[in-house]
Structures are given as C-alpha cells and as structure tokens.
C-alpha positions, 0 to 999 in steps of 0.5 A, a space after each residue: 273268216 266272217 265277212 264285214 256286213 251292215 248288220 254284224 259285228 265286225 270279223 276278227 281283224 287280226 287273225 291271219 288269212 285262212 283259218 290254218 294260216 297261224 297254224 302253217 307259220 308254226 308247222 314251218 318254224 317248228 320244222 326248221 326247228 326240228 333237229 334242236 327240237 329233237 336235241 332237247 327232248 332227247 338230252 332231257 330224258 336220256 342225258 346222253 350227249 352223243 345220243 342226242 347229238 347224232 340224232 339230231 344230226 340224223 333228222 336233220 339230215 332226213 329231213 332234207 333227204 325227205 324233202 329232196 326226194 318229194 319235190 319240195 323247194 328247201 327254203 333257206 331257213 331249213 338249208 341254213 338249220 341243216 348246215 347249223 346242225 352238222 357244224 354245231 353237232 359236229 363241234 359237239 361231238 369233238 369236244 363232248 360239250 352240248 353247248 355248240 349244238 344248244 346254240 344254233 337256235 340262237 341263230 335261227 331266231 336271231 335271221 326270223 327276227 332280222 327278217 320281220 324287221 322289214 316294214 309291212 311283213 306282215 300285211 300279207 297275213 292281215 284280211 282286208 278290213 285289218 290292213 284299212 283300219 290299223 294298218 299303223 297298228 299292224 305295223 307295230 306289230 311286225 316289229 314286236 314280233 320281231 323284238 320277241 325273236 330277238 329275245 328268244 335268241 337272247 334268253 337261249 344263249 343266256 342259258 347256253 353260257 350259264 344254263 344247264 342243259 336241262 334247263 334249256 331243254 325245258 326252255 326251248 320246248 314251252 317258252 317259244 311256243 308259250 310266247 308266241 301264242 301269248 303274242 298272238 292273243 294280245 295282237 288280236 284283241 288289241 287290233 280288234 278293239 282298235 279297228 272297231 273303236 275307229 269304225 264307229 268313230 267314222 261311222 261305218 260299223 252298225 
C-alpha cells in the first residue's frame, strides 16, 4: 500500500489492510459456502437432487474433517454451515424437495449481516489515513455491507419459495460475488474522493 507523502497523491483510502486482504474476506465466505456452492453447480448440471444433495453433505463433512486434522481453529460460521448442511440436506433427502437445502445460505447471510450491523466493524480493514479522514463514511458503509447480506438473504429465499432450482443455482453462484465486487468498487472510489475533498480542504494534501 502507497504511503501518504508531501509529494504524492493520496493511497487508496478504502482498500483493505494488506493487498490480499479482500481476497482472504472472500476465500472465507466462499469456504463457509462451500457445500451450498457445490449443491448449485451440481443441481444445474446434472438435475439430480440426491446427487447433489449427498454431495454436498460430503464436502461438508470433509471440510471440517480437513480442518480438524490440520489444526485449525473451525470458526462458528463453518461449525454452523456443517450442522446447516446435514439438517437441511437430511430434510432434503427425506422429502425429495432441494428447497430445505436451497435455503441454508439464507441463513448464513442473514448471521454475516447480523454481525456487520456492529458499529465500526469494519475499521480494522481500513489503513490509517481511511479511519482519520472518513471514518463517518466508513461507518456507513459497514451498515450498507450489512443491508447487501440482508438482501442476499432475501432474494435467496424469494427464489427458494417461488424460484426454480436452476434459476437459483444461477443465482447463488454470480450475484454474490457480482455484488459485493460492485460494492467494493463503489466504496472505494466514494471514500477516495471523500478523503482527498476533505484533505485539500484542511490543507494537508499537496
């Protein structure tokens, strides 16, 4: 990340400590994800339910084994999708209807979103020139990260009630991505052209 110095423009004062640090957030959603994930691409292509639904079951339950036998702390977002995958999947299986599974990310963005609702969640993200120059702006933020989870979680079970399977796999596997990205662009470029406006205001930007 560019430092702050008399004779250069302002760094990026949005963009998350360390340069992979956007890319870790999403490695982590993805792999708490990771069973639903596998659910939709496998119901698209093949539109076998059981299929999908075991499977799904299976990573699950490999990825805490995996985890397990590494060493690694499993949060409990991952400790949550696991128990999510096998009642859902279970509940599937019972009943031969792909909507308990399609479901469960509903809930995991639903507990994202709860917890983004905290005020200042995401300053640790933010570099220091961020925090002292917007940290309003960053604050509001936090909350419309929130509202996009809680709307994920809302289209989802739209599409889980009155959806078809294969609409929703669709939908589960571009429009989180797609919209976080758009999110994440627009918070940069808002906060960037916030903190230089109130830099040159006070005088401190070449």
């Amino acid at each position: 990340m560019t430092a702050i110095t008399s004779d250069t423009a302002i760094a990026p004062p949005a963009a998350p400590r360390g340069p992979n640090s956007l890319l870790v957030a999403g490695r982590e959603l993805a792999t708490d994800l990771l069973s639903s994930l596998l659910f939709a691409g496998l119901l698209s292509f093949t539109h076998d339910v059981t299929l999908s639904i075991s499977v799904a079951i299976a990573a699950g339950l490999v990825q805490i084994g995996y985890l397990t036998l590494r060493g690694r702390k499993v949060d409990a977002m991952q400790w949550m999708s696991l128990g999510l995958v096998i009642v859902f999947g279970a509940a599937s299986l019972l009943t031969h209807d792909p909507r308990f599974l399609m479901f469960k990310p509903t809930l995991i963005y639903c507990a994202i979103g709860a917890v983004m609702l905290k005020r200042g969640w995401m300053n640790r993200y933010m570099v220091s020139a961020a925090l002292e120059w917007s940290s309003d702006v960053i604050t509001v933020f936090g909350y419309i990260w929130a509202g996009m989870m809680f709307l994920t979680a809302a289209i989802n079970l739209a599409l889980v009630v009155n959806g078809d399977p294969k609409v929703w796999g669709w939908f589960l596997g571009v429009f989180p991505l797609a919209s976080k990205l758009g999110l994440f662009a627009v918070q940069y470029l808002t906060t960037r052209v916030i903190v230089i406006r109130r830099m040159r205001a006070a005088g401190a930007l070449a």
